[in-house]
DOPA-373161 format. One record per residue (C-alpha): x, y, z; residue in one letter. Coordinates in steps of 0.02 Angstrom, whole numbers, always signed. Layout:
N
       c1       c2       c3   type
        X        Y        Z      a
...
//
This chain:
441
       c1       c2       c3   type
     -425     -192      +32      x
     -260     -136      +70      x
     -187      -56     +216      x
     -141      +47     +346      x
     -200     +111     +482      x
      -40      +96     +595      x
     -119     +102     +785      x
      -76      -65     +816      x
      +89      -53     +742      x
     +127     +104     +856      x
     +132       -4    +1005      x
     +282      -80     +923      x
     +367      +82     +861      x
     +324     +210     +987      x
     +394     +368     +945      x
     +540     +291     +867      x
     +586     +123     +875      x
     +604     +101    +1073      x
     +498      -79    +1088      x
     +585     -153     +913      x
     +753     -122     +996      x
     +710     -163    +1171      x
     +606     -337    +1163      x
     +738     -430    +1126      x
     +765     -502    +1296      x
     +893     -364    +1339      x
    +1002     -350    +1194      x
     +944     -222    +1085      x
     +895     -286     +924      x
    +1013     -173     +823      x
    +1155     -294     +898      x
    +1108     -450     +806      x
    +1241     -530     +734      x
    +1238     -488     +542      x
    +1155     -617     +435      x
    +1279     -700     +319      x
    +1195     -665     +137      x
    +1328     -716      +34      x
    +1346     -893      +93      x
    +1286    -1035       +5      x
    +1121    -1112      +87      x
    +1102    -1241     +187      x
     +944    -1338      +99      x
     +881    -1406     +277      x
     +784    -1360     +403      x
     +614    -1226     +429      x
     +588    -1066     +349      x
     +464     -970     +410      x
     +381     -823     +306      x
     +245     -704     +351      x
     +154     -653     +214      x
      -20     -554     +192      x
      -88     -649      +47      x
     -235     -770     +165      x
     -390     -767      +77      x
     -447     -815     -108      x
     -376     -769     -239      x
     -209     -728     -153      x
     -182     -878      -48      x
     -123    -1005     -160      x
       -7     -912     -233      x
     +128     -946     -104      x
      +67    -1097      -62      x
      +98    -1164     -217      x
     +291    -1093     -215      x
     +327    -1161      -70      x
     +283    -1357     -150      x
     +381    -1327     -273      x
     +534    -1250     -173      x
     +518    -1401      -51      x
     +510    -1519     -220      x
     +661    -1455     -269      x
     +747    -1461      -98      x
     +671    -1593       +1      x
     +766    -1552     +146      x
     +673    -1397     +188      x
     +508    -1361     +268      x
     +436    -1182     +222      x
     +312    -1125     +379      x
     +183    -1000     +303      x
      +98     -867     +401      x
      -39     -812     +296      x
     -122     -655     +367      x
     -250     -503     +289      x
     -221     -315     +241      x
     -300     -309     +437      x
     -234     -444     +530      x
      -65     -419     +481      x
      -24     -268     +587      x
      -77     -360     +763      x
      +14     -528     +703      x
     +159     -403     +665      x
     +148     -343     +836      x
     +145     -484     +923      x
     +291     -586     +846      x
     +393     -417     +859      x
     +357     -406    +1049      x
     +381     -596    +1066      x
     +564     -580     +975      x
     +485     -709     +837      x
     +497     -630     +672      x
     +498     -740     +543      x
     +640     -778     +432      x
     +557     -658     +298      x
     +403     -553     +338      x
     +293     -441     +246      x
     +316     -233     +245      x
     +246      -75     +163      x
     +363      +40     +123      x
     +399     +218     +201      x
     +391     +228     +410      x
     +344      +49     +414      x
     +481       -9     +354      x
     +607     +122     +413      x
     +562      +66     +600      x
     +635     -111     +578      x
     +771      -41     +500      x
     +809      +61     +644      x
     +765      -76     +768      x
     +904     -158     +676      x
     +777     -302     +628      x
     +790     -299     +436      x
     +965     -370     +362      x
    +1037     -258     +234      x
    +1015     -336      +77      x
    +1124     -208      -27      x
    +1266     -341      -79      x
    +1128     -456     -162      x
    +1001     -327     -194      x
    +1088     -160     -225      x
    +1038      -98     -410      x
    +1223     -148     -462      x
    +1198     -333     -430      x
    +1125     -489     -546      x
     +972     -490     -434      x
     +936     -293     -424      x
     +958     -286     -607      x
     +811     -394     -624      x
     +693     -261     -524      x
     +647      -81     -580      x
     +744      +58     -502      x
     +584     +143     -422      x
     +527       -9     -324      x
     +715      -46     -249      x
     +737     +118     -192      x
     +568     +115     -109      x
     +668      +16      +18      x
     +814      +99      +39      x
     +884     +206     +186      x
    +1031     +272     +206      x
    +1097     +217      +32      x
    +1092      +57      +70      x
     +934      -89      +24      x
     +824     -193     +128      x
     +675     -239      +52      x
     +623     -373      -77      x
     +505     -269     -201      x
     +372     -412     -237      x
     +243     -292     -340      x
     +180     -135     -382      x
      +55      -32     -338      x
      -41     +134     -378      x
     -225     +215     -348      x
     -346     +243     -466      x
     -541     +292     -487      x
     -616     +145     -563      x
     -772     +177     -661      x
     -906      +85     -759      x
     -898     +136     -926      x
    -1088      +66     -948      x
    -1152     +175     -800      x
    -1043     +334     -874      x
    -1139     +291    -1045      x
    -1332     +285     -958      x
    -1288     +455     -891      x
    -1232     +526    -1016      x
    -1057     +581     -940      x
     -865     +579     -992      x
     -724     +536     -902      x
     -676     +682     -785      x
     -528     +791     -838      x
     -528     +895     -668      x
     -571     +862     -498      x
     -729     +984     -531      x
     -789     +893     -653      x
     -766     +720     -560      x
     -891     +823     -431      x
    -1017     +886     -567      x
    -1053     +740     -624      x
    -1117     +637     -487      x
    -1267     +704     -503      x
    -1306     +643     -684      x
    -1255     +489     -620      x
    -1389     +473     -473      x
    -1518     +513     -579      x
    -1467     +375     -700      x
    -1496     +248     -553      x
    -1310     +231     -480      x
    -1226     +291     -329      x
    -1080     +390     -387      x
     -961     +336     -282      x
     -931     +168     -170      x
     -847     +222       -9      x
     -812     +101     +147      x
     -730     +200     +277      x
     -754      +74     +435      x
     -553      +47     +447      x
     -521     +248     +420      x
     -380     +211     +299      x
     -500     +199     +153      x
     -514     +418     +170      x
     -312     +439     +183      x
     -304     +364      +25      x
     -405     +523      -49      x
     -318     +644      +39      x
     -139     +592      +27      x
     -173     +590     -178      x
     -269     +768     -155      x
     -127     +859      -35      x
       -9     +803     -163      x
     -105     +881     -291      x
     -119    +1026     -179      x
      +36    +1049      -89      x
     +212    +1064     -145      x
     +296     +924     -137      x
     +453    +1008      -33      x
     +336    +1062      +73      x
     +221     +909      +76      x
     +383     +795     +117      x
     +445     +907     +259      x
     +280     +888     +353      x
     +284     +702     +352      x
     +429     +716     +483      x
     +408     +801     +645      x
     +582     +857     +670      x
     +529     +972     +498      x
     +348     +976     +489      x
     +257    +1149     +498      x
      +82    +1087     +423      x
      +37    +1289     +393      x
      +23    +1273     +192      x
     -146    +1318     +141      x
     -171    +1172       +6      x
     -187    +1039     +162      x
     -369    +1153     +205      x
     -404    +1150      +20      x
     -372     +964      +12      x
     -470     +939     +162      x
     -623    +1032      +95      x
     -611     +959      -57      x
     -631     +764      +18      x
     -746     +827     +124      x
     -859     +898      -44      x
     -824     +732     -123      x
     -919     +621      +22      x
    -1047     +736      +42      x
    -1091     +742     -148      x
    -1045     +592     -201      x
    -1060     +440      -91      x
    -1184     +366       +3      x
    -1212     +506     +149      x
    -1367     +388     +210      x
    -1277     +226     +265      x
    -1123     +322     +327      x
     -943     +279     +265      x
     -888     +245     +413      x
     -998      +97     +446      x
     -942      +31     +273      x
     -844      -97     +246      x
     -721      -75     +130      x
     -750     -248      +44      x
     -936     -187      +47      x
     -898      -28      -65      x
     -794     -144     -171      x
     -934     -275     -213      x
    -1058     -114     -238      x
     -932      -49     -362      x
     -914     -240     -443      x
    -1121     -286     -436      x
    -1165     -126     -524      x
    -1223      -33     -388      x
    -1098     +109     -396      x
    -1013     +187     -550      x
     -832     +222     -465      x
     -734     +164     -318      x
     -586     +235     -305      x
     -460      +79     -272      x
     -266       -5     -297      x
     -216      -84     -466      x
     -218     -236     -326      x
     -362     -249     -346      x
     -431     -237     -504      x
     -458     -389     -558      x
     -569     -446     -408      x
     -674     -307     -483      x
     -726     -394     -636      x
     -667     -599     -557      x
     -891     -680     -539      x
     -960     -505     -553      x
    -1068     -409     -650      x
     -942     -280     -701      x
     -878     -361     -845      x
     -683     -332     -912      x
     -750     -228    -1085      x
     -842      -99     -952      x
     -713      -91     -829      x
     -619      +76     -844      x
     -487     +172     -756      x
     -428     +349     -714      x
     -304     +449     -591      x
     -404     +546     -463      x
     -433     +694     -558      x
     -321     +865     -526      x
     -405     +991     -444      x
     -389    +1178     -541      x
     -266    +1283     -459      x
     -179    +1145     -355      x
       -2    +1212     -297      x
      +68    +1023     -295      x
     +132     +896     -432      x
      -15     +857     -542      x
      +80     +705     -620      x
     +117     +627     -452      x
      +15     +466     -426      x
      -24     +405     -251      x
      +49     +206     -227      x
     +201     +113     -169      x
     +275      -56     -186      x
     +244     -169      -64      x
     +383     -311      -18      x
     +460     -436      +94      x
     +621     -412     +244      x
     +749     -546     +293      x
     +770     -542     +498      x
     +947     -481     +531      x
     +964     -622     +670      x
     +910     -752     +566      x
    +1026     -908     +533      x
     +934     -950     +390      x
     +960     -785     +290      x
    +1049     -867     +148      x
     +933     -988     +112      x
     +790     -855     +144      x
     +862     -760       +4      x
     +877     -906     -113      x
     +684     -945      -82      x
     +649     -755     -136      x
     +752     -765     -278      x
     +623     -910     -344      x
     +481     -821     -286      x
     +534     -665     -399      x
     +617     -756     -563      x
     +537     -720     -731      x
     +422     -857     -727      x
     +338     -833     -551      x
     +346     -661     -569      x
     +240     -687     -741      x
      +99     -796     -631      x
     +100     -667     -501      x
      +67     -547     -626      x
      -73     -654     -705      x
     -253     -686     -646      x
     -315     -722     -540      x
     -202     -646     -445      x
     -163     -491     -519      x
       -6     -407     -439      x
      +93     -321     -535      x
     +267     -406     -502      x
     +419     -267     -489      x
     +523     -381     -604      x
     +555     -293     -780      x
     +476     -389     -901      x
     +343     -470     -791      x
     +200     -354     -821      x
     +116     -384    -1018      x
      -22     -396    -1123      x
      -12     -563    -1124      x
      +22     -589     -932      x
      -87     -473     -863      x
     -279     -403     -886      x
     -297     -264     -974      x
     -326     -147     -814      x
     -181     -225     -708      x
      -64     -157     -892      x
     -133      -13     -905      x
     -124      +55     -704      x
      +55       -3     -700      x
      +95      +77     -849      x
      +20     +224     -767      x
     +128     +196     -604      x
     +296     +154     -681      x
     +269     +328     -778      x
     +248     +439     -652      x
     +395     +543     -596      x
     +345     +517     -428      x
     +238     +411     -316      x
     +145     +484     -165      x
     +176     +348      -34      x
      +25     +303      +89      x
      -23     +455     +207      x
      -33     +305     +351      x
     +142     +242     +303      x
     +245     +377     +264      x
     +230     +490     +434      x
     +258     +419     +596      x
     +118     +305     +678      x
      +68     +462     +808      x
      +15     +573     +651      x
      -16     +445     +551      x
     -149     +412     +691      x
     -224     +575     +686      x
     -251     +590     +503      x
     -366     +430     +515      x
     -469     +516     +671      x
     -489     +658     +561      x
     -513     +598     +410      x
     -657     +500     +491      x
     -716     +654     +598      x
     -725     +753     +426      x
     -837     +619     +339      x
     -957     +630     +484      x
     -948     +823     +523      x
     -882     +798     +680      x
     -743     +902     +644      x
     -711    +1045     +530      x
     -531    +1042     +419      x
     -475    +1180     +531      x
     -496    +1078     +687      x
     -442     +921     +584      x
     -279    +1010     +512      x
     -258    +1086     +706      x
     -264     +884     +784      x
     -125     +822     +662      x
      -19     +979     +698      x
      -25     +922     +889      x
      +28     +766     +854      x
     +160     +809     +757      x
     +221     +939     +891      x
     +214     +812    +1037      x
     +290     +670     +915      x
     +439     +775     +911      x
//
């Protein structure tokens, strides 16, 4: 449901951030007059926002904002482009190559976001943002520095996010199975669980980032995290620590045992895995606190059999067993827009208590960054629990598709999708991603 895969969003960084700097009509974008943040707004006029919330139940959510923004300030029009976890990228790519960013746009943290930084395309948002201020107090710690670089903030933290192995707690029942406390035991027992009429594990692979998702969560298990954050930069990266092989194998174990080997992951849609998982079909799916509450929203998975748990840790993992893999996910102000004040007043409504609350809420179901926003009473019992889960952890394990620049980034989803097929080995896997690193140096 979510992202990544960044090949269309490499034609926009390149190796650095050569096209965001240099499609700006011959001034480099890094030379845009700074946007005034401090001013008061100017309650007239269009503000345009991209945002990837099209489709139900997400789409109304700004939709509705923006009524009520305009109802309290007649005088402005707020332009919405609504786009998918899929269509985003190439709508991304085109209004960065066009020099038409919005006046606020959607990012994922890590690389993503670092490259429009660079371009110079994101305003710096640390004197209304920065942790210090009335506004940053509002957010947790975590999710503002997700967007920092440099010591300085860019991004709007709008929720939450974390992965988890969502199981059926009636299918774990009928085979007579507990939750898994190891990755071992998450393997032994998908074979109780075929017998007892389920496939183990829904798996749609068809947009490759579906398989970083396991790995990045198993080579932080595996690796150590010095190590592990080295390698995500080319400038640093040696890729020659044994846990990425282990990690490999072990994904690699996981398909073969416990999806759906007959179909083929890779012709899965993702969505497709996700209804299998929601219908009964399947008794995990591995997926984002996002989305659990689609899980059990018209299906047969009902709320009281809906469970969660971490990926399990595998024994003898060299890497941080208490890191969880997620990220928050947010919004940037264009640097050259004249509109940034009023931008940031808009986002200031979208993220107060009470809209944070809704956000929260079914049937949408993202866990707002805002302290406060995320409760019993706001949220399903799931959504609570994950976030709990995420806001916990010492650490998050950003997106393997994010994090690393788009050329390795690139090469992880090849493999990842040459592993599920046999195409490749995790030597000849772990020896593609090395190359690209080398030759994204």
């Amino acid at each position: 449901m979510r992202p990544r895969a960044l090949t269309t969003f490499a034609v926009i960084a390149g190796t650095s951030v050569l096209t965001l700097a240099g499609c700006t009509g011959g001034t480099p974008a890094a030379k845009a007059p700074a946007a005034d943040l401090t001013a008061a707004p100017d309650y007239s006029g269009t503000l345009s926002i991209l945002t990837k919330f099209a489709g139900e139940p997400l789409e109304p959510y700004f939709q509705k904002l923006a009524a009520e923004y305009r109802q309290a300030h007649p005088g402005v029009k707020v332009e919405l482009i609504q786009e998918t976890d899929q269509s985003i990228k190439d709508k991304t790519k085109t209004l960065t190559a066009s020099n038409a960013l919005p006046d606020i746009y959607f990012t994922w943290t890590g690389n993503w976001a670092e490259n429009f930084v660079r371009g110079g395309r994101a305003a710096d948002l640390t004197k209304v943002i920065g942790p210090g201020t009335d506004w940053g107090k509002t957010f947790s710690q975590g999710s503002l520095s997700a967007f920092a670089y440099d010591g300085k903030y860019y991004g709007i933290p709008l929720y939450n996010n974390g992965k988890f192995m969502g199981y059926d707690k009636a299918a774990f029942a009928k085979a007579g199975i507990k939750v898994p406390s190891s990755f071992e035991e998450l393997i032994g027992g998908c074979g109780a669980l075929r017998k007892a009429g389920y496939e183990p594990i829904a798996f749609g692979n068809k947009d490759g980032w579906p398989a970083l998702h396991y790995l990045q969560q198993l080579f932080a298990y595996n690796v150590p995290s010095a190590t592990l954050q080295a390698d995500f930069k080319p400038a640093t990266a040696k890729l020659d620590d044994p846990g990425y092989l282990t990690a490999l194998k072990q994904f690699k174990t996981l398909v073969d045992t416990c999806t759906d080997t007959k179909t083929g992951t890779n012709g899965v849609l993702y969505t497709s895995a996700q209804e299998a998982f929601a219908d009964g079909k399947a008794a995990m799916y591995y997926q984002e606190v996002l989305e659990f509450d689609n899980a059990t929203a018209g299906h047969r998975l009902s709320e009281e059999d809906f469970g969660i748990f971490p990926l399990p840790v595998p024994q003898g993992g060299a890497g941080a067993p208490e890191v969880l893999e997620g990220a928050p996910e947010g919004y940037l102000v264009n640097a050259a827009s004249p509109r940034a004040a009023l931008a940031i007043d808009f986002m200031k409504f979208v993220t107060d208590t009470k809209n944070a609350k809704t956000l929260s809420a079914p049937p949408y179901g993202q866990p707002s960054t805002v302290i406060g926003a995320v409760t019993p009473e706001t949220s399903s019992k799931a959504v609570y629990e994950g976030i709990g889960l995420v806001n916990r952890a010492p650490r998050l394990a950003a997106w393997l598709d994010t994090v690393t620049v788009p050329e390795v980034a690139d090469a992880w989803l090849a493999g990842g999708e040459a592993l599920i097929t046999g195409g490749k080995t995790p030597e000849q896997v772990l020896d593609s991603v090395r190359q690209a690193s080398a030759s994204a140096k």
